[in-house]
C-alpha positions, -999 to +999 in steps of 0.1 A: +274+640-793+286+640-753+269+615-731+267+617-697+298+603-688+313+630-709+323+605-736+322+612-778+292+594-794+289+590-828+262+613-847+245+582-868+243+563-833+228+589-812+195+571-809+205+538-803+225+557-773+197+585-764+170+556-757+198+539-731+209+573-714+174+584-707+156+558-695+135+564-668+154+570-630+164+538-615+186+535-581+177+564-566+183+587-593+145+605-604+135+608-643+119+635-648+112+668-671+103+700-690+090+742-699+097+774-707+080+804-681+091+836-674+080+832-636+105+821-612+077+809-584+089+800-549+066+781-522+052+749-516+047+717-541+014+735-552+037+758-575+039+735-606+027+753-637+061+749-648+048+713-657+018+724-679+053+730-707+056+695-710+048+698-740+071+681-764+072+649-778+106+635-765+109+644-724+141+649-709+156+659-677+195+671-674+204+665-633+228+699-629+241+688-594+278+705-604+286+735-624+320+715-640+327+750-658+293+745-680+299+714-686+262+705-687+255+736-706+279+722-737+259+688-728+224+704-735+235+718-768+250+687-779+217+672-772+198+690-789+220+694-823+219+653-821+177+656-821+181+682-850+208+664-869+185+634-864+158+653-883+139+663-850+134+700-845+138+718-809+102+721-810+099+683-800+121+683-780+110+694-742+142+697-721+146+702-683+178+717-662+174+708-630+201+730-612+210+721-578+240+718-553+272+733-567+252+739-604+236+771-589+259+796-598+251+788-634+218+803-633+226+836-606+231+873-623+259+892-624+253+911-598+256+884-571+284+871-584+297+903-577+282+910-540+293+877-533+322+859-536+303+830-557+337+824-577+357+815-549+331+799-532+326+776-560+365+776-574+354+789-608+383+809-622+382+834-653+402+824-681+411+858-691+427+866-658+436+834-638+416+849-605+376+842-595+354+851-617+332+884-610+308+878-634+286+848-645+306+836-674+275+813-687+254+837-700+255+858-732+269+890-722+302+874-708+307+841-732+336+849-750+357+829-773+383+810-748+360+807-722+339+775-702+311+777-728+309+794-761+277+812-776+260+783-784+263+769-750+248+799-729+218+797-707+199+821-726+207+805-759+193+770-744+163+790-730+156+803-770+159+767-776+132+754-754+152+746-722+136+749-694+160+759-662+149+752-627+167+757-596+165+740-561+153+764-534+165+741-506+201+745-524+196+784-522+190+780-484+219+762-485+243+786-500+231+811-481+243+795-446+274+791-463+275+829-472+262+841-440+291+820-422+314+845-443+299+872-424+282+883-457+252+886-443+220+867-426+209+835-437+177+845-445+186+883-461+213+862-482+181+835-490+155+861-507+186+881-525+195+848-543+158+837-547+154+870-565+179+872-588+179+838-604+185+849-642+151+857-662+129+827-670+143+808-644+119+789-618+125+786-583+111+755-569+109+743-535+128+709-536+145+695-568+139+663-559+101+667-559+105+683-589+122+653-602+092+630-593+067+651-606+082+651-636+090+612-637+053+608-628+049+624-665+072+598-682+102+626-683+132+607-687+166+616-666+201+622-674+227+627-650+248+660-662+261+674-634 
């Protein structure tokens, strides 16, 4: 298994570990947690029945503040092969990916990676040919053997698994004054394209961090992946 710090743990002492990586937020950083929903709703706090998924018996948040080429993608799936190994099936398990800050191209569709220049943007270079990626290459269609994340590792895969993926609207806004600097575009235009083609199942919530405290008011704990 992977921890957070990106360090090997040994299979037979994954839950000694698991019970000291995801204890509840302390020093600022939220615990939180977990759903599946093929609604993607965007608006104020009221838009929460993402949390009516918490359903499983062991809660857990994954902070995506940084795509790191998947790295908490490989994390996730490590995670949950530790609960199975451990003789605890996905259905127990209620996983959260909170994607924010630089994490968001991890959960945007081809397409945008295409009609904008999210690659370069977020320096994340195709293996195959050495230049910015056009294409998301952390979902099924493009994971390929040599690449940031294998099958296993995918968003979709971790979405057949349980995972739940959320992503940050205020880091959407974000992004988009950084593409409308570009001159691709208004701020706002750029907004609602990227709101709108958040991969399917994805939801859209107004604030991350609210999201983590909603969550943490449900006993979800947190684990820093980004």
């Amino acid at each position: 298994m992977i921890d957070s710090a990106g360090h090997s743990v040994p299979r037979r002492g994954f839950l000694g570990h698991l019970a000291l990586i995801t204890t509840p937020l302390v020093a600022g950083h939220p615990s939180a947690v977990l759903g599946q929903s093929p609604a993607r709703p965007a608006g104020g706090p009221q838009h929460t029945d993402w949390l009516k998924r918490i359903t499983g018996k062991h809660r857990t948040v994954f902070d995506v503040e940084a795509h790191r080429n998947g790295n908490a993608l490989a994390q996730a799936a490590s995670f949950l092969d530790a609960w199975h190994e451990a003789g605890v099936p996905d259905g127990e398990i209620s996983l959260v990916m909170g994607v924010r800050g630089s994490g968001l191209p991890l959960v945007l569709q081809d397409d945008l990676w295409a009609r904008f220049p999210i690659a370069s943007q977020y320096a994340i270079t195709d293996p195959r040919t050495r230049q910015p990626a056009d294409r998301n290459l952390f979902i099924d269609a493009n994971a390929r053997p040599g690449g940031p994340v294998n099958t296993r590792q995918t968003v979709e895969e971790l979405q057949k698994r349980g995972a739940l993926f959320l992503a940050c609207m205020n880091t959407i806004k974000g992004a988009s004054r950084r593409l409308a600097a570009a001159g691709l575009g208004s701020p706002d235009e750029i907004s609602a394209t990227l709101r709108d083609g958040v991969l399917p199942g994805v939801i859209v919530v107004p604030a991350m961090v609210v999201a983590f405290t909603l969550m943490q008011e449900r006993g979800v704990s947190y684990v820093y992946a980004g």
